[in-house]
C-alpha distance (Angstrom), angle and dihedral (degrees) to the residues before:
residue distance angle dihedral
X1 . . .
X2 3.32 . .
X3 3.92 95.7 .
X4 3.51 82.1 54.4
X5 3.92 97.5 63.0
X6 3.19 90.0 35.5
X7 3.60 94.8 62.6
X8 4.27 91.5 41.4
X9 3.51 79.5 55.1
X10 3.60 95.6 58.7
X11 3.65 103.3 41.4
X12 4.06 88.2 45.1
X13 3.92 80.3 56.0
X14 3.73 94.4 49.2
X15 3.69 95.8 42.8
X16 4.18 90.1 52.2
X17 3.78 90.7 48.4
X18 4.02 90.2 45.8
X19 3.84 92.1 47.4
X20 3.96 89.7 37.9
X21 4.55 86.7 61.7
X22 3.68 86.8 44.9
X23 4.04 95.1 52.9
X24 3.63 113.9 130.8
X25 4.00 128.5 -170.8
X26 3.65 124.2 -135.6
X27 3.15 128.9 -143.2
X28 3.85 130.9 -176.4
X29 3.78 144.2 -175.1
X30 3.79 146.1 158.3
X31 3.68 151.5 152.2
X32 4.07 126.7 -107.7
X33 3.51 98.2 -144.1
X34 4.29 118.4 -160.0
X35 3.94 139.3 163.1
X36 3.24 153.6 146.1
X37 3.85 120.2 -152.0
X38 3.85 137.1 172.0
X39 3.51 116.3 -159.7
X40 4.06 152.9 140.5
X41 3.97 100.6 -105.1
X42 3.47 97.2 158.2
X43 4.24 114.1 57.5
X44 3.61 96.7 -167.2
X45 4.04 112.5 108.9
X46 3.97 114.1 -97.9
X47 3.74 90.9 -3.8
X48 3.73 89.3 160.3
X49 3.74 96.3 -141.3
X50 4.00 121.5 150.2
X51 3.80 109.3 -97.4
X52 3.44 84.1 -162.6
X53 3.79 132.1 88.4
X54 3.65 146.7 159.8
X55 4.22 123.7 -177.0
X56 3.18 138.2 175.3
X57 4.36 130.3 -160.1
X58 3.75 135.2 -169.3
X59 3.89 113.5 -165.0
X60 4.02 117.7 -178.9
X61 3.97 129.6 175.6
X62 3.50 127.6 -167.6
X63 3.44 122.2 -171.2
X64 4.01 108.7 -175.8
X65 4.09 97.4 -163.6
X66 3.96 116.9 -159.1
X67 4.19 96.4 175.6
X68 4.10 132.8 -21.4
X69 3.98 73.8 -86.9
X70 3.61 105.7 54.8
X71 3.42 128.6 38.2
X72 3.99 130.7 146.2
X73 4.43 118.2 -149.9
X74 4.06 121.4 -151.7
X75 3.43 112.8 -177.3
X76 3.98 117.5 -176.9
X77 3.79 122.8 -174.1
X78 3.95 126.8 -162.9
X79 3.71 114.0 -155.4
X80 3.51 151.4 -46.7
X81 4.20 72.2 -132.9
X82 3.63 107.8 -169.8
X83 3.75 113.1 -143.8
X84 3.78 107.9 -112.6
X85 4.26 93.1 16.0
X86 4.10 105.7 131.7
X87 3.71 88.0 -172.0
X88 4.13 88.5 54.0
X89 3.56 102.2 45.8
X90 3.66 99.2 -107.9
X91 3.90 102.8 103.3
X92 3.33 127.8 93.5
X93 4.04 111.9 -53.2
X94 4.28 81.9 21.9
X95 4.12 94.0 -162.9
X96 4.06 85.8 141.3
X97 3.61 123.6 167.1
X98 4.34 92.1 -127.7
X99 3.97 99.4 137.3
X100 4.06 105.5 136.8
X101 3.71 118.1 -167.6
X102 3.97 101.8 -146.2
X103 3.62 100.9 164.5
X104 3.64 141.5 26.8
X105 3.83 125.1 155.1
X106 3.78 148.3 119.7
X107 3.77 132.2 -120.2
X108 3.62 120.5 -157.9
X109 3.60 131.5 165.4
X110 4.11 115.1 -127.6
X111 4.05 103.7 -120.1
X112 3.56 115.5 -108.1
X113 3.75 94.9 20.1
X114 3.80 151.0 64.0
X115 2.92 106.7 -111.7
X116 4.12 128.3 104.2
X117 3.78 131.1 -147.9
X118 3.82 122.4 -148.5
X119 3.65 111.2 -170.8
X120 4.00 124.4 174.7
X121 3.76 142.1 32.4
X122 4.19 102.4 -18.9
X123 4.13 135.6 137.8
X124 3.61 121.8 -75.4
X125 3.41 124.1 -162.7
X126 3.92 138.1 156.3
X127 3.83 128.1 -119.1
X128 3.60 117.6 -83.5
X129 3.45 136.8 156.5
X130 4.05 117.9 174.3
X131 3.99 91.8 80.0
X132 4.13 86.0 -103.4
X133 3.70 88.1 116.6
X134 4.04 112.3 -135.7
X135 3.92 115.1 -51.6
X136 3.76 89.4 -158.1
X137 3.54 116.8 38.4
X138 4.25 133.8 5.8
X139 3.75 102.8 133.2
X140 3.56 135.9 113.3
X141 3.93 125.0 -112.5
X142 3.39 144.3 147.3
X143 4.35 120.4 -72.5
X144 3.77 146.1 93.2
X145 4.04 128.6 -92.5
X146 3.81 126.4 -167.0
X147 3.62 118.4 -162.6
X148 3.94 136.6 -170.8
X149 3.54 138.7 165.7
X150 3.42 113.5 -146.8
X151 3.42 103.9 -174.9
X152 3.94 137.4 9.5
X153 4.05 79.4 -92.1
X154 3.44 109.3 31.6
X155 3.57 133.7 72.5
X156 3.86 139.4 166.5
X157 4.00 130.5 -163.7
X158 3.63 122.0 -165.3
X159 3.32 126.6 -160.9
X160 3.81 155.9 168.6
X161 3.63 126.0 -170.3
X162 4.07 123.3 -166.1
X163 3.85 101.5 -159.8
X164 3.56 92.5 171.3
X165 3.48 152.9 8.8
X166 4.38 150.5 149.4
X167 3.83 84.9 7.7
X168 4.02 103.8 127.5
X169 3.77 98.8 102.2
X170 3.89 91.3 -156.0
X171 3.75 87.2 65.3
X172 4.05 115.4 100.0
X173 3.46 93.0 -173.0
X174 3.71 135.6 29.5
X175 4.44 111.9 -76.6
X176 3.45 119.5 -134.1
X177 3.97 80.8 -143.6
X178 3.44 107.7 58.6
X179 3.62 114.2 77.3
X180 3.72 129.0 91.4
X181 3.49 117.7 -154.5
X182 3.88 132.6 -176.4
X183 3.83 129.9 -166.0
X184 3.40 128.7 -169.9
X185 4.07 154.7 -162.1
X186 3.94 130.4 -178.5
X187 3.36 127.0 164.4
X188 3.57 124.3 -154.7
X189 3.92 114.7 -150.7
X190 4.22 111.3 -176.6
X191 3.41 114.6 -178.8
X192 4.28 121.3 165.0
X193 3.70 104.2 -59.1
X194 3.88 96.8 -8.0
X195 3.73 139.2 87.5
X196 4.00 127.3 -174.5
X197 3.06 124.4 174.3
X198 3.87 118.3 -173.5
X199 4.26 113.0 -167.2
X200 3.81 141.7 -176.6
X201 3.03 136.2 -172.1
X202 3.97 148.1 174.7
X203 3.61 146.8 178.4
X204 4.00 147.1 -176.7
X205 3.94 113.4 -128.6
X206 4.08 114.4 -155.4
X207 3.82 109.3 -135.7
X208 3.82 82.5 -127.8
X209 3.71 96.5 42.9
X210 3.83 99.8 105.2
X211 4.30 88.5 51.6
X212 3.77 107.2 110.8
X213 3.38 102.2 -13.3
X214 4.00 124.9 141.1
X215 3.61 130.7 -97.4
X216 3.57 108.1 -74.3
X217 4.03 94.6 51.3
X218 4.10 91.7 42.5
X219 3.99 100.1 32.8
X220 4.21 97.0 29.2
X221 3.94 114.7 16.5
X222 3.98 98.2 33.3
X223 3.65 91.6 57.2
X224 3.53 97.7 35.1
X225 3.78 99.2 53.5
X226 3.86 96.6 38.3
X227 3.85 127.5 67.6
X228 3.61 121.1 -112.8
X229 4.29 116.2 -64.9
X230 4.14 80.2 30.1
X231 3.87 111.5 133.9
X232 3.93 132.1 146.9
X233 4.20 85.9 -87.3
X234 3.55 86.9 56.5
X235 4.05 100.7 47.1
X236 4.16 92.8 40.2
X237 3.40 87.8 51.1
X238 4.34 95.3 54.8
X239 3.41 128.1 108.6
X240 3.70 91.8 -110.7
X241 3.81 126.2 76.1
X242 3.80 90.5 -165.7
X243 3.81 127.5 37.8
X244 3.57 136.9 -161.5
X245 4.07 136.5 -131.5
X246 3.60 127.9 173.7
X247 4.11 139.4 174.9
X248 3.71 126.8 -159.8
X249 4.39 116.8 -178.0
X250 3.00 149.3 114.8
X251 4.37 145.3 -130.8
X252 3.95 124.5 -141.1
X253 3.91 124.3 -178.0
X254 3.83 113.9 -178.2
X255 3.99 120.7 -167.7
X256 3.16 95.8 155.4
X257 3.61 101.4 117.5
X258 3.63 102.1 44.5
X259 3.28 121.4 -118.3
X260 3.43 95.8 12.3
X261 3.69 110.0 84.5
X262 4.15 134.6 -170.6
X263 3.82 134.4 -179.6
X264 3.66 139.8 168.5
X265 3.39 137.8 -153.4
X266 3.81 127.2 -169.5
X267 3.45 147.8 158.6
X268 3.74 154.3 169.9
X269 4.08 125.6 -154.5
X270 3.60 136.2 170.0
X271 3.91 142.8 -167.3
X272 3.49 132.4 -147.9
X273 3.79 124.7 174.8
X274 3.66 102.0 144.8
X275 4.23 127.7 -116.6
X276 3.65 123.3 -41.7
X277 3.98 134.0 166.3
X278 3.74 120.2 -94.6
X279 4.25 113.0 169.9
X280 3.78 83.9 -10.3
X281 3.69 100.9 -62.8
X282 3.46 137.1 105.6
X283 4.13 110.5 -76.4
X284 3.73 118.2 -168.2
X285 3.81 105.1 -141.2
X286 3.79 95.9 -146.0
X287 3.68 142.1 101.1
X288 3.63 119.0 -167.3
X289 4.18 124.4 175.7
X290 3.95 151.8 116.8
X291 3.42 150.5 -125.0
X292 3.95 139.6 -159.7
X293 3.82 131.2 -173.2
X294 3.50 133.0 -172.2
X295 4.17 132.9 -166.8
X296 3.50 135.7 -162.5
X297 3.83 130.8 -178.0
X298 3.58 157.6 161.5
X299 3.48 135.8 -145.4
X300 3.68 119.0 -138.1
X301 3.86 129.5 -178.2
X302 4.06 94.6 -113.8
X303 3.89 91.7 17.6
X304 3.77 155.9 25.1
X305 3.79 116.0 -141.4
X306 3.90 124.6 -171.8
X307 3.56 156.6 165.5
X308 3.85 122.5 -125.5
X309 3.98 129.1 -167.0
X310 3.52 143.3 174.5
X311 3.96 153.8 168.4
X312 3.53 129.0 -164.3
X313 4.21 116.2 171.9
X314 3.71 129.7 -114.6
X315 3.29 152.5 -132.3
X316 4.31 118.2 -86.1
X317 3.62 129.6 -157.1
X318 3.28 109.2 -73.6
X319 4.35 117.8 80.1
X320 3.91 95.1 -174.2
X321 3.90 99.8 58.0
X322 3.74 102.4 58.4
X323 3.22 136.8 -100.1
X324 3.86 140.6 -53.6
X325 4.09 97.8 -162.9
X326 4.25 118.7 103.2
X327 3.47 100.0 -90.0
X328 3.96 103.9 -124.6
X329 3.86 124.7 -152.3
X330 3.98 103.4 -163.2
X331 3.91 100.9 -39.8
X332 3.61 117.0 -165.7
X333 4.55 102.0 -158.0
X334 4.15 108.4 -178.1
X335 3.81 94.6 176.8
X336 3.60 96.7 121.6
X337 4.09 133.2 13.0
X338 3.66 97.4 -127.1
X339 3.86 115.2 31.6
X340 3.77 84.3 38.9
X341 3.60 147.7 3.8
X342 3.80 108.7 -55.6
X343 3.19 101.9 114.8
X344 3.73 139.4 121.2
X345 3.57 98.4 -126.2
X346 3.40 85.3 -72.5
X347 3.92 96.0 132.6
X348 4.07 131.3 -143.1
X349 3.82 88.8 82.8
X350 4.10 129.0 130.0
X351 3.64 89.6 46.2
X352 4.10 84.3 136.0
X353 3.63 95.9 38.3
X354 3.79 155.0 -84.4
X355 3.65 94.7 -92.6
X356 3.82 142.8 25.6
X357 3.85 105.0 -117.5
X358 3.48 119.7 138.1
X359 3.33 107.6 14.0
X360 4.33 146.8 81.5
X361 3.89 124.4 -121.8
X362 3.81 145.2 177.9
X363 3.55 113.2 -172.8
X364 4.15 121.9 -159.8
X365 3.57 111.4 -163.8
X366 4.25 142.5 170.1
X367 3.83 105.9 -164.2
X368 3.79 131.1 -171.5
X369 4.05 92.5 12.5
X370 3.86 109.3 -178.9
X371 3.67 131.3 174.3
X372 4.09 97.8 153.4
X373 3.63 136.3 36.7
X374 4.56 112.0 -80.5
X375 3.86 85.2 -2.1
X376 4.20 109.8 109.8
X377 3.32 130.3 151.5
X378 3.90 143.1 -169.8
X379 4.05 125.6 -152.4
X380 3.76 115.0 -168.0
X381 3.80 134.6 -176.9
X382 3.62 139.9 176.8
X383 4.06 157.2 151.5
X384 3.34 127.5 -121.4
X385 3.96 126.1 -162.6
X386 4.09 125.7 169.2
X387 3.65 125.0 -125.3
X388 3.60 102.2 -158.5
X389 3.46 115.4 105.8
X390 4.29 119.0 -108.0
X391 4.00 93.3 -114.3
X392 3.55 98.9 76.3
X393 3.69 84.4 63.1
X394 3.62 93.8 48.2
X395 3.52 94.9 53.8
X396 3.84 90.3 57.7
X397 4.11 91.1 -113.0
X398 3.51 87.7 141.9
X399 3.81 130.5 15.4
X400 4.25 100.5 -175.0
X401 3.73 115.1 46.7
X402 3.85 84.3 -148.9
X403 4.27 97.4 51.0
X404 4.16 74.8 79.5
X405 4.04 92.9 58.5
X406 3.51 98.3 105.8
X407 3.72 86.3 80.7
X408 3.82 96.3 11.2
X409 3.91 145.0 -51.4
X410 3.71 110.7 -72.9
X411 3.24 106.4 -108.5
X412 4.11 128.2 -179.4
X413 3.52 125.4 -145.1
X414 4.05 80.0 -106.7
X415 3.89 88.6 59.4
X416 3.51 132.4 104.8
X417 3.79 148.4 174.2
X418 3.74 146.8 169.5
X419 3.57 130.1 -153.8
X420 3.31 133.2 -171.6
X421 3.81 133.8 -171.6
X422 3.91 147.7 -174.5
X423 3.44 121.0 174.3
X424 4.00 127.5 -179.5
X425 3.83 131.2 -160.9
X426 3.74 123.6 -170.4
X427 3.83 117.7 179.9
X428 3.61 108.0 -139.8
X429 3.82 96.5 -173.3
X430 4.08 132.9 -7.1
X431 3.84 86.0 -80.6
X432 3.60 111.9 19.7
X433 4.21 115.3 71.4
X434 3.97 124.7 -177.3
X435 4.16 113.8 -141.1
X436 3.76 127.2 -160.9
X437 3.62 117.2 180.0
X438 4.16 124.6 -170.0
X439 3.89 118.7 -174.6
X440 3.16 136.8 -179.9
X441 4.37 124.1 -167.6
X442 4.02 119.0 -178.4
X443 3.55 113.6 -161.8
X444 4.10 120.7 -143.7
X445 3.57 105.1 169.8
X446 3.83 123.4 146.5
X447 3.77 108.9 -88.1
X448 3.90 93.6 -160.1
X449 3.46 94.6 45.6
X450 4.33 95.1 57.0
X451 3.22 92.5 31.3
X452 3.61 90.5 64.7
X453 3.71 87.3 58.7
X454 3.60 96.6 36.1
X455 3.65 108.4 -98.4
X456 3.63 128.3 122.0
X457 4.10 119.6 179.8
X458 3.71 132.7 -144.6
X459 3.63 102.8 -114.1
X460 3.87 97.4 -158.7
X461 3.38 123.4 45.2
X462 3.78 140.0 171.1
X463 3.75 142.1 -160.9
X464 3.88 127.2 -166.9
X465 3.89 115.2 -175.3
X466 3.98 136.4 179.9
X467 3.94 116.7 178.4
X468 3.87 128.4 167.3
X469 4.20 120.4 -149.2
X470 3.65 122.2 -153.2
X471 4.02 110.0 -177.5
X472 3.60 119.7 -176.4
């Protein structure tokens, strides 16, 4: 008997120290996201849509950490839940079926070494600086990176993204043209009060790759890549199984002299999937075009006032040989709260667009204003003016300024618009902040121009916001 406990003994020891080696901590955090918002989203004349909305978001990480060197990230996300949507969960009863995966991936360390491995779902997004957010690509998908710093100033990241793949549902067996595949190369360089950051990158683009796929590739990447009258008809049907897209730019961030600041953004991209038919012409498949962005600002004690400009090319003439916008991949821009994404979860944002391309910009802005304790605010205003040229319009290319919005309102060279913004946060407690967004977008376009096409825009339109933040 006694051998016998002796023995449990043992292997209960054994089994504690094996499961002690193979502890892991957990760690998890998130953001209760909900608002209420009333707005004009859609600028079309008696458009009919609801100006008013209520939503509701869940996001959770988990990051289930072994050693500094290994370390895997979940991160779930419940929602956007529109109040009163059956189909979302938010209806009466709720019970919906709304759990996203977003990310999934592992980071390990390679022994001996410095550098670090991320393989698995995780964020991508492309060097930028000026506070624009990246006009090309800030999206999450499906890869590995490998980083390394090599020296106190000089890093490298590595990476290859797989944004699609085996999605054409007409397909009984897997097509050698339907994958689209991006690798990459930045290099950050930090030096004492400067940042540059030089990046590449290029990618192969299945005929077939925009066939079946989900939202972002149909609704943001299709029509962000392709020129105007491009669809998935139009690039299965070119004379090249196999496409090609490449970026060149580069990211600068001077401090130096405090509290001035400067920063740059800029970049070059082109398309290239061959010649297809489009009315029974010729139609060049490609899209080819740049962008640059500059910042300036100044720090202040209650305040941070600055200046904010940026060019993006346009569209010429001609609607059958491509197009001369920055072809965009699934851009993510955050410059204001209204036109675009800056907003505190306070909804009714990218009513101008996703990205920048085609259009002009200056940008006058007073961040991080703060005259009492948890109270800040941020007042932003700026012109807009299109760089693509009127005949695209006129040859019925496009019939809704905003159909384009996936990489940015199409705007003309006779197009115009003002928005203006002030935004105020006030931290209720250490983890709990209270958001009210006001906006204000004035619409110039030119009324003979879409009226000849059949679109007439809103000129004035408003946006009221309210949103609560719970981080944990």
């Amino acid at each position: 008997m006694k051998r016998i406990v002796t023995l449990i003994l043992a292997a209960g020891l054994i089994l504690g120290a094996t499961s002690a080696a193979q502890a892991v901590d957990f760690k998890v955090s998130g953001l209760m996201q909900h608002r209420v918002s009333f707005a004009d989203r859609n600028f079309e004349k008696h458009n009919g849509d609801d100006k008013m909305r209520a939503c509701s978001r869940l996001r959770t990480q988990i990051d289930v950490i072994a050693s500094e060197s290994l370390k895997g990230v979940m991160f779930f996300e419940i929602g956007h839940q529109n109040w009163g949507k059956s189909a979302q969960g938010a209806a009466l009863g709720t019970d919906g079926k709304e759990v996203k995966v977003r990310y999934s991936y592992v980071d390990w360390a390679i022994p001996q070494t410095d550098a670090k491995v991320r393989m698995g779902l995780q964020k991508y997004t492309l060097p930028n600086f000026t506070g624009i957010g990246s006009p090309i690509l800030d999206a999450d998908g499906a890869g590995i990176t490998i980083s390394n710093q090599f020296t106190e100033n000089v890093g490298t990241n590595l990476f290859w993204l797989r944004a699609a793949n085996d999605n054409d549902p007409e397909m009984t067996k897997h097509d050698a043209h339907d994958a689209l595949d991006f690798i990459g190369l930045t290099v950050p360089l930090t030096f004492d009060g400067v940042k540059v950051t030089p990046w590449g990158m290029g990618g192969i683009i299945g005929q077939d790759s925009f066939k079946g796929s989900g939202p972002d590739m149909t609704g943001i990447a299709m029509p962000g890549m392709l020129p105007l009258g491009g669809d998935a008809t139009i690039a299965a049907s070119s004379d090249k199984d196999h496409g090609s897209i490449w970026y060149g730019g580069i990211a600068a961030d001077v401090t130096y002299f405090e509290p001035f600041r400067f920063a740059l953004d800029a970049a070059y991209g082109s398309v290239d999937m061959g010649t297809s038919k489009y009315n029974g012409k010729n139609f060049d498949v490609k899209r080819s075009g740049w962008y640059a962005a500059f910042l300036a600002e100044y720090k202040l004690e209650s305040c941070t006032p600055g200046l904010l400009f940026w060019y993006s090319s346009g569209d010429d003439a001609n609607p059958y040989n491509g197009s001369e916008r920055l072809p965009s991949i699934d851009p993510d821009v955050y410059v204001t709260s209204y036109g675009f994404d800056g907003t505190n979860y306070g909804g009714a944002a990218q009513t101008l667009g996703y990205g920048i391309s085609g259009t002009w910009a200056v940008m006058a802005r007073v961040k991080d204003i703060s005259f009492m304790e948890d109270l800040s605010h941020v007042l932003r205003v700026v012109y807009y003016q299109g760089t693509n040229n009127k005949e695209m319009v006129r040859s019925k290319m496009i019939s809704n300024p905003q159909d384009s919005v996936a990489s940015m309102m199409y705007l003309t060279t006779g197009d115009k618009a003002v928005e203006v913004n002030f935004d105020t946060e006030y931290k209720l407690y250490k983890n709990l902040s209270l958001f009210v967004e006001l906006g204000y977008i004035r619409l110039d376009l030119d009324k003979d121009l879409w009226k000849g096409v059949g679109y007439e825009a809103k000129e004035n339109n408003l946006k009221g916001t309210f949103s609560i933040i719970y981080k944990f």
